[in-house]
C-alpha positions as CSV (number, residue, x, y, z in Angstrom):
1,X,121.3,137.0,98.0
2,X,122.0,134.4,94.8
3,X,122.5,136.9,91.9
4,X,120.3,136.2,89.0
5,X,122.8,135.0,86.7
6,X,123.7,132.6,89.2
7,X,120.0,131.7,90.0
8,X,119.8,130.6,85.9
9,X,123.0,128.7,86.6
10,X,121.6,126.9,89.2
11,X,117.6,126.5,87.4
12,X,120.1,125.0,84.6
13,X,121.7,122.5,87.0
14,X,118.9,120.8,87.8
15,X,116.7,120.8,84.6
16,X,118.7,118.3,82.1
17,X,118.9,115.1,83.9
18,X,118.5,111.1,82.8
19,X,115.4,109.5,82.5
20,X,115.4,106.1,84.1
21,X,111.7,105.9,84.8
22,X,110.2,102.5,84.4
23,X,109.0,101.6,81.1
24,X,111.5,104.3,79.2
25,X,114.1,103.6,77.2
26,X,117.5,102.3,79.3
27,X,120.2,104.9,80.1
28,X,123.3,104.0,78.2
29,X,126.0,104.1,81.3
30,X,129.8,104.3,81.3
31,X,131.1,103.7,84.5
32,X,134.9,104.7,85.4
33,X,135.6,102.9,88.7
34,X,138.8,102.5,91.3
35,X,137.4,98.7,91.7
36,X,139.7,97.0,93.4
37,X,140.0,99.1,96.8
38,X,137.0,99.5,99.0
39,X,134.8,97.3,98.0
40,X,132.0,99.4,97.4
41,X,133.0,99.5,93.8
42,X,132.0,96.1,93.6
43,X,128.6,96.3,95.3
44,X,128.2,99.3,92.7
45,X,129.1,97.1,89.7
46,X,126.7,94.8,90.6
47,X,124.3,96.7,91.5
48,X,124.3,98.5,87.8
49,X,123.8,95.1,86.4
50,X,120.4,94.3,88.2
51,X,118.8,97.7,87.5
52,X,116.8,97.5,84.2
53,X,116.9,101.3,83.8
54,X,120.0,101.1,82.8
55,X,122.1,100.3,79.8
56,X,126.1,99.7,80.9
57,X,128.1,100.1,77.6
58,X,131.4,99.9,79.4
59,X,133.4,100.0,82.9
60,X,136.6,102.2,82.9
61,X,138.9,101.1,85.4
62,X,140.9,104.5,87.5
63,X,143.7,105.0,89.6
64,X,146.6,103.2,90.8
65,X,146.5,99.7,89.3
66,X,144.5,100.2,86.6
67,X,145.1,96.5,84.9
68,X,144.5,94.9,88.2
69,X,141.5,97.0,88.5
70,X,140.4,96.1,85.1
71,X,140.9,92.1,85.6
72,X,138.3,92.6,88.6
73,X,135.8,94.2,86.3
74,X,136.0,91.9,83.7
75,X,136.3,88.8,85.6
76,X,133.1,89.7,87.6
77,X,131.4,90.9,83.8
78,X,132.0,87.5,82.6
79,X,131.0,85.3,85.1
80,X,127.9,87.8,85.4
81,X,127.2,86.7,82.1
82,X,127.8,90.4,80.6
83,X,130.7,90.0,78.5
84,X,128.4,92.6,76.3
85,X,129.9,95.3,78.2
86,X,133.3,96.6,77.5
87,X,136.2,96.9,79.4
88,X,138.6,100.0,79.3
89,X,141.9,100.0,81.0
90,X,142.7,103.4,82.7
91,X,146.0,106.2,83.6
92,X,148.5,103.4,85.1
93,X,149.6,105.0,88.5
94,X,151.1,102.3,90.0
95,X,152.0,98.2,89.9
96,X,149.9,97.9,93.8
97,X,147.3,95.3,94.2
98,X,144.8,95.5,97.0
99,X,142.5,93.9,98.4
100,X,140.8,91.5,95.9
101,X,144.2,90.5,94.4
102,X,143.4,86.7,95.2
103,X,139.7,86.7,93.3
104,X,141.2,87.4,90.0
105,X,145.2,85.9,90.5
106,X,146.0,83.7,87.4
107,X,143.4,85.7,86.0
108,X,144.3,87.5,82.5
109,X,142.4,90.2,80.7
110,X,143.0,88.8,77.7
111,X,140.8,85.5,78.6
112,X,137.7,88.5,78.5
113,X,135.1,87.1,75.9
114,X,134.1,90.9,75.4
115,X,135.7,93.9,74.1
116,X,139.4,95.3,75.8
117,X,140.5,98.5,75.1
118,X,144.0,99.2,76.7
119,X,143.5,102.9,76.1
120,X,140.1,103.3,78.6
121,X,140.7,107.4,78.1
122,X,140.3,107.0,74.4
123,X,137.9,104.1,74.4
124,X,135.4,106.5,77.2
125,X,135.8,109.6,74.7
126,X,135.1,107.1,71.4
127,X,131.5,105.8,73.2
128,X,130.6,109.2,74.3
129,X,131.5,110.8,70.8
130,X,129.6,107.8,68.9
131,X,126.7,107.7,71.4
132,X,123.4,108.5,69.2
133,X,122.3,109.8,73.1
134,X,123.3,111.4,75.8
135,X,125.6,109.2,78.2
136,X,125.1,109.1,81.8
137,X,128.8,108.9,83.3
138,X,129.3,107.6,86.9
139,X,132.2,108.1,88.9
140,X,132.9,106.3,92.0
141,X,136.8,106.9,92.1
142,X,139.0,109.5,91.5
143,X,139.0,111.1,88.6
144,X,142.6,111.2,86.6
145,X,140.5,109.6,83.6
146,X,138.2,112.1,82.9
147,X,140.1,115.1,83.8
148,X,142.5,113.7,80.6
149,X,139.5,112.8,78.6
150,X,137.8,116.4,78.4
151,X,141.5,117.4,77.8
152,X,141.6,115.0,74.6
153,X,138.2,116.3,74.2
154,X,135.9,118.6,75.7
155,X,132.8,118.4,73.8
156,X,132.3,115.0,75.7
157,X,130.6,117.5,78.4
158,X,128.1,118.6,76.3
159,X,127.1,115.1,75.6
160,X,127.4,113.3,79.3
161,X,125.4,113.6,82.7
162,X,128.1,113.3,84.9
163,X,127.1,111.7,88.8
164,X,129.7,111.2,91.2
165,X,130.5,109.7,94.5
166,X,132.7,112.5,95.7
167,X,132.8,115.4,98.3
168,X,132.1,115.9,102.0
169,X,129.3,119.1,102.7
170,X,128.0,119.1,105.8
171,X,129.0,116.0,107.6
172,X,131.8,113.8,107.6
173,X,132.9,110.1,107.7
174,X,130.6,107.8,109.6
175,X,128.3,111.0,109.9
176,X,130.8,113.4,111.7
177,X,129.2,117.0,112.1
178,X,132.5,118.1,111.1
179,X,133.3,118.0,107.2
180,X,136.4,115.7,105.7
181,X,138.5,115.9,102.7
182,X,136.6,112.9,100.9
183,X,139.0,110.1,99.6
184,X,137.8,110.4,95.8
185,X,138.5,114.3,95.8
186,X,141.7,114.5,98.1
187,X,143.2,111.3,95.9
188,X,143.4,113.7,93.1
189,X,141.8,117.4,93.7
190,X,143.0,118.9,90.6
191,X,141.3,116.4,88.5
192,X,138.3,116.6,90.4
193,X,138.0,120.3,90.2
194,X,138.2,119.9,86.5
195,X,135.4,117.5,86.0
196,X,133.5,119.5,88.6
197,X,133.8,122.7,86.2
198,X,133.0,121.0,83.0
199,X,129.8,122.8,81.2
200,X,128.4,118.4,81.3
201,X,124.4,118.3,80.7
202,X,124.0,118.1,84.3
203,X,126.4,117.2,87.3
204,X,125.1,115.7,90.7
205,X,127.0,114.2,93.3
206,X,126.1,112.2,96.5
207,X,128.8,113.2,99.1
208,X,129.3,111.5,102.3
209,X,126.4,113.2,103.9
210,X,124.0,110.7,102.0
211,X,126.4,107.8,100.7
212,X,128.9,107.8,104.0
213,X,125.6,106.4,105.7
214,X,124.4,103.3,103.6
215,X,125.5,100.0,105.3
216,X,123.4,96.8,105.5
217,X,122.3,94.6,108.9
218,X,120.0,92.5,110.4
219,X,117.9,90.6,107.8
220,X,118.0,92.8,104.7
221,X,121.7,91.7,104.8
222,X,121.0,88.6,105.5
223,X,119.0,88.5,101.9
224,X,122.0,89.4,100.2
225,X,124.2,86.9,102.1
226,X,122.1,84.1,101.8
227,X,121.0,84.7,98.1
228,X,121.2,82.1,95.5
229,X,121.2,84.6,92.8
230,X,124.2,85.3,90.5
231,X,125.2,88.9,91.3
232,X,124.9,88.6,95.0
233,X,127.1,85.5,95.1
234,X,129.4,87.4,93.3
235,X,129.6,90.3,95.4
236,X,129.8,88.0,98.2
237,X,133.0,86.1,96.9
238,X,134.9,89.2,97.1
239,X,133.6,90.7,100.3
240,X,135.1,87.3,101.9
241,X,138.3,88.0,100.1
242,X,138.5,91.5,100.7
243,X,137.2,91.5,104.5
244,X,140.3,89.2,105.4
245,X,143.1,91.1,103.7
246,X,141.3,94.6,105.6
247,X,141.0,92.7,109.0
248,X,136.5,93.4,108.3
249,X,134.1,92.3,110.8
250,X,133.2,89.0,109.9
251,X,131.1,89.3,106.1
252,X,128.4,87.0,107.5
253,X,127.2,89.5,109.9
254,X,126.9,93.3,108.0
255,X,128.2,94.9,104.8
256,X,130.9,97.5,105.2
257,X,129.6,101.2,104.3
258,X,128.3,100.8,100.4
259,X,129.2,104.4,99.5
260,X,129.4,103.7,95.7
261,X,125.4,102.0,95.5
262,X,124.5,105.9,95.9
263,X,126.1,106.9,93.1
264,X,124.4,104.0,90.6
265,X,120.9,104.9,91.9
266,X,121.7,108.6,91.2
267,X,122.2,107.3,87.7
268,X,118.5,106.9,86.8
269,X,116.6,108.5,90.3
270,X,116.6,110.5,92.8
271,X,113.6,108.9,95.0
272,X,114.5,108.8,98.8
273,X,116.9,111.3,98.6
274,X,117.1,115.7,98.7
275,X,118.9,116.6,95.7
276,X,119.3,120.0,95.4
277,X,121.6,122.7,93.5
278,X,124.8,124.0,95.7
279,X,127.8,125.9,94.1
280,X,130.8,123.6,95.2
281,X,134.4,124.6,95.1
282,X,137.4,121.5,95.4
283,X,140.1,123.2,97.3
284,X,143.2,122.0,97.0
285,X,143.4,120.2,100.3
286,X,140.6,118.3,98.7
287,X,137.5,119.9,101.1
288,X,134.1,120.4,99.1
289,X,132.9,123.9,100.3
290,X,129.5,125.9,99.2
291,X,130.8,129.2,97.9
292,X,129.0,131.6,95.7
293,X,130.3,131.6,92.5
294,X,131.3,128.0,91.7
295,X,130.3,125.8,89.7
296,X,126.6,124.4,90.7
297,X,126.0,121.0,91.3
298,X,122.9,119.1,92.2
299,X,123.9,117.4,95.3
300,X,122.5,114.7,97.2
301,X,122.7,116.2,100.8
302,X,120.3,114.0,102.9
303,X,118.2,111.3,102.9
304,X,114.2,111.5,102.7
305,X,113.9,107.5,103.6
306,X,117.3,105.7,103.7
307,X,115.6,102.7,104.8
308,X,113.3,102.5,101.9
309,X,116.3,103.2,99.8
310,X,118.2,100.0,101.3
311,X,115.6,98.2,100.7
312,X,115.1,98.7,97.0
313,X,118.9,98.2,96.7
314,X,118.2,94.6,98.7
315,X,115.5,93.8,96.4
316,X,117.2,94.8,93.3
317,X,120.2,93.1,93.8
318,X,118.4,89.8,94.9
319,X,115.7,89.5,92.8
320,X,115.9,92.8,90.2
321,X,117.3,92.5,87.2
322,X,119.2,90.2,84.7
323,X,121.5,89.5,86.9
324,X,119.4,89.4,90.4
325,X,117.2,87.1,89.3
């Protein structure tokens, strides 16, 4: 039986939420991102761009690399045409370049028509601080960024919906029965446990159960292959480049699992999915179990039309959008 403090807990968790509903006012975004590796981030990114519910003030780059990551980002803002959004550089982990190294080399961060901020942590806690609104703050890496910002400051909680791409409940990788240690929360547990157990306006999360499934075929790849439109050529310059440096079935033919897409439609709606409240604990082998007594967190646990959901993400990316169209 829930206890009735914890039932409050849990009525809280899902009551303060963003408002992306056509014809509202656009949700100003900051997204902190590990761009750069799988390249989900990418699709993400892109994604963001074409969705007129929301308003993306800045991309954060996190973990490892974190100027390489940040050359990606802005190099894909500016030919995007959305120099408008900032660019912060993350915690530097590490001088390793992955798999888009060759779609920004001779590229410098300093060539970025918008604004850089070599201090991302303090740049993120600035825009939150300043923010008139409430920020809506997606995560789709680990989380060594955010841990350190509520450090620096912890009222940024009180002034954030956090959504994540994190966590493993009830199935696994390529939708295992069996539960995994999920790559964003085992990269870095302690941070994520952290950000998991910040008092933010509302947390939600789409673990692999829902986001471990989304992967594009057939014709409503195709679309996105084929388009003429800016952001999908985009994406699809760096598939190409990433799919031959992680030996990727050939990028003509199907998209590799868009784990990180999830996470942006979280951003602004829940339609197609079951979002519901489930106290998570991040164990230090990085697991995501349901115990009583942790924190709650509105989490995206299966699908109510995945195919629908593919399809908007098709249609926004193609012909959605400033940058779809």
């Amino acid at each position: 039986m829930v206890h009735s403090g914890f039932a409050l807990s849990l009525a809280v968790a899902g009551a303060l939420a963003p408002t992306g509903e056509p014809g509202n006012k656009p949700i100003p975004v900051i997204l902190d991102t590990d761009i750069g590796g799988d390249i989900d981030d990418t699709w993400a990114l892109g994604f963001l761009l074409c969705c007129p519910e929301v308003d993306l003030k800045m991309v954060v780059s996190d973990t490892g690399n974190t100027e390489y990551r940040a050359r990606i980002a802005a190099r894909f803002l500016q030919l995007a045409g959305r120099s408008d959004v900032a660019v912060g550089v993350g915690i530097r982990q590490s001088d390793e370049e992955q798999g888009q190294a060759e779609w920004v080399r001779g590229y410098a961060l300093g060539s970025y028509p918008g604004n850089v901020h070599t201090d991302g942590v303090a740049a993120l806690v600035r825009a939150i601080m300043d923010s008139a609104e409430p920020v809506t703050l997606v995560c789709i890496g680990p989380m060594p960024n955010i841990a350190r910002a509520l450090e620096i400051e912890p009222r940024i909680a009180g002034r954030c919906h956090f959504v994540g791409m994190h966590g493993s409940v009830y199935l696994g990788y390529n939708g295992s029965p069996t539960p995994a240690p999920e790559c964003n929360v085992v990269s870095d547990a302690a941070a994520c446990r952290a950000v998991f157990e910040a008092p933010w306006l509302s947390k939600t999360i789409t673990p692999l159960d829902t986001c471990g499934l989304v992967q594009l075929k057939g014709d409503l790849y195709a679309k996105v292959h084929d388009s003429d439109a800016l952001v999908p050529k985009l994406i699809m310059e760096n598939y190409r480049v990433w799919a031959k440096v992680n030996n990727w079935a050939d990028p003509g033919v199907e998209s590799s699992v868009l784990f990180d897409t999830v996470a942006a439609w979280l951003s602004f709606s829940h339609e197609y999915l079951r979002v519901r409240p489930l106290p998570i604990r991040v164990t230090d082998d990085g697991y995501t179990k349901v115990e009583e007594g942790a924190p709650p967190i509105r989490s995206a646990i299966e699908w109510r039309d995945r195919e629908a959901y593919q399809a908007a993400l098709v249609e926004r990316l193609t012909g959605g959008g400033p940058g779809g169209r």
